[in-house]
One Martini backbone bead per residue (centre of mass of N, CA, C, O) as a GRO file, in nm:
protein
   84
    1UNK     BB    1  -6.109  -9.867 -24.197
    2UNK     BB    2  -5.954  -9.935 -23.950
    3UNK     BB    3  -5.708 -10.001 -23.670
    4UNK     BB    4  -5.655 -10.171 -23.417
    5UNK     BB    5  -5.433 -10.176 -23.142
    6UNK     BB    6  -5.427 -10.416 -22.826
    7UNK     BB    7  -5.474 -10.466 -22.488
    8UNK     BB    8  -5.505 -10.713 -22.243
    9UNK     BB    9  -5.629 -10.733 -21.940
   10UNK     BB   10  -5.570 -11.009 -21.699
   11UNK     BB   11  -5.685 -11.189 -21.435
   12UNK     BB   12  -5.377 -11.246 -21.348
   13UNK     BB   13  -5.174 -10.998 -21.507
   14UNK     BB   14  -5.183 -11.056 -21.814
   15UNK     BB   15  -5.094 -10.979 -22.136
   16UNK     BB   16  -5.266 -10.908 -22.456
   17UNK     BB   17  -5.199 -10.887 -22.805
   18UNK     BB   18  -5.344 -10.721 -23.065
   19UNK     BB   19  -5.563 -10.691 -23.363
   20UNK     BB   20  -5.842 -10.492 -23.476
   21UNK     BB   21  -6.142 -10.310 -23.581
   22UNK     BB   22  -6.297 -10.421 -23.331
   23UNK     BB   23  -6.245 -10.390 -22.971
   24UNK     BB   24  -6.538 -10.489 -22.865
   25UNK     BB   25  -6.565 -10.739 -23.022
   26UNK     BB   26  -6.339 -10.878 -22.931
   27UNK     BB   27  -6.356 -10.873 -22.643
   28UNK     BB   28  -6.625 -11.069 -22.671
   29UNK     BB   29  -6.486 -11.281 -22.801
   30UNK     BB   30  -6.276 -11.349 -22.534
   31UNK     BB   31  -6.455 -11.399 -22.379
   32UNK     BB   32  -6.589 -11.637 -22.532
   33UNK     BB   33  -6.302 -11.792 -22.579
   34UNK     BB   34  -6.273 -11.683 -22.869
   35UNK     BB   35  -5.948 -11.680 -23.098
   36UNK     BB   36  -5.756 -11.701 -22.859
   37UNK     BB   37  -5.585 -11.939 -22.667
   38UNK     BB   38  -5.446 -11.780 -22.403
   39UNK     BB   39  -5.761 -11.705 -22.285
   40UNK     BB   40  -5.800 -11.943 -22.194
   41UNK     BB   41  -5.574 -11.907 -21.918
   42UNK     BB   42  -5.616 -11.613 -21.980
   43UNK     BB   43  -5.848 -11.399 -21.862
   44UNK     BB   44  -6.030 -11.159 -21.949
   45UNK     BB   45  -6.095 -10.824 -21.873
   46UNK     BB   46  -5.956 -10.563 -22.070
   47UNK     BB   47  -5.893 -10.282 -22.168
   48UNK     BB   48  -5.557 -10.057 -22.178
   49UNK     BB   49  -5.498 -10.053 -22.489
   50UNK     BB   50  -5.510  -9.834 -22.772
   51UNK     BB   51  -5.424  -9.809 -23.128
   52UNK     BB   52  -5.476  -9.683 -23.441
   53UNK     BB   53  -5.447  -9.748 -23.832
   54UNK     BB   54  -5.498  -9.761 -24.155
   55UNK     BB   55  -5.336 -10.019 -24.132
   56UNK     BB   56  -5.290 -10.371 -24.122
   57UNK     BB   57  -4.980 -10.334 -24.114
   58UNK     BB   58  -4.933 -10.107 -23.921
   59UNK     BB   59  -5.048 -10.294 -23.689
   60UNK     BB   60  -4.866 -10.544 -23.698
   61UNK     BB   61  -4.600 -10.387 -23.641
   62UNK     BB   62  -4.682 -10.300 -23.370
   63UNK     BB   63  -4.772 -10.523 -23.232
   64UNK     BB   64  -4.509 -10.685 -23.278
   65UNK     BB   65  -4.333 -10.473 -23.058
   66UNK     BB   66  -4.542 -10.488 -22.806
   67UNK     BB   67  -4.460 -10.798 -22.763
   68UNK     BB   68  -4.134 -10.677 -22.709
   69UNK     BB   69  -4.248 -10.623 -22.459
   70UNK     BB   70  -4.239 -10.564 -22.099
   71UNK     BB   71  -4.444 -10.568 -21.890
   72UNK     BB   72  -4.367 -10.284 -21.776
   73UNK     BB   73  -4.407 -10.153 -22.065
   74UNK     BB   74  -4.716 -10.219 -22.068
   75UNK     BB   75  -4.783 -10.045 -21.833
   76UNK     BB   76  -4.721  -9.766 -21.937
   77UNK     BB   77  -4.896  -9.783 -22.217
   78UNK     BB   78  -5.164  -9.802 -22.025
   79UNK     BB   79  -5.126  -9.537 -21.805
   80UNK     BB   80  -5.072  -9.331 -22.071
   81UNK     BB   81  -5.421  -9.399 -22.132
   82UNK     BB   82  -5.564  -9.302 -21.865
   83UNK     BB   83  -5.449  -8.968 -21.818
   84UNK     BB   84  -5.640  -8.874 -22.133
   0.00000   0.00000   0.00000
């Protein structure tokens, strides 16, 4: 099964980043609170970019990267997958 790193815009305007195997049950998860307490401050509105990745470690290194991405860049990488 795979992975998937994942942006969520919330409802602020602010972007927060994970992975997890399951993008919509993640997200159902964090609308209800659980999880990150990040979201606990800055409400979860939608999800608006996911990349695939077979592995765990592969995920993880991934979404490192996209954390310090700034927000601009992470606007960008949310826009580039509206697209397609």
């Amino acid at each position: 099964m795979p992975f998937y790193v994942y942006i969520v815009a919330c409802t602020d305007g602010a972007f927060y980043t994970g992975y997890t195997r399951n993008v919509k049950a993640r997200l159902r998860q964090h609308k209800l609170g659980k999880g990150a307490r990040y979201l606990k401050t800055h409400p979860p509105d939608k999800i608006v970019y996911k990349e695939k990745f077979a592995s765990r470690g592969e995920a993880m290194k991934r979404e490192r990267a996209i954390k310090r991405l700034t927000h601009a860049e992470k606007l960008k990488l949310a826009h580039s997958q509206m697209k397609k």
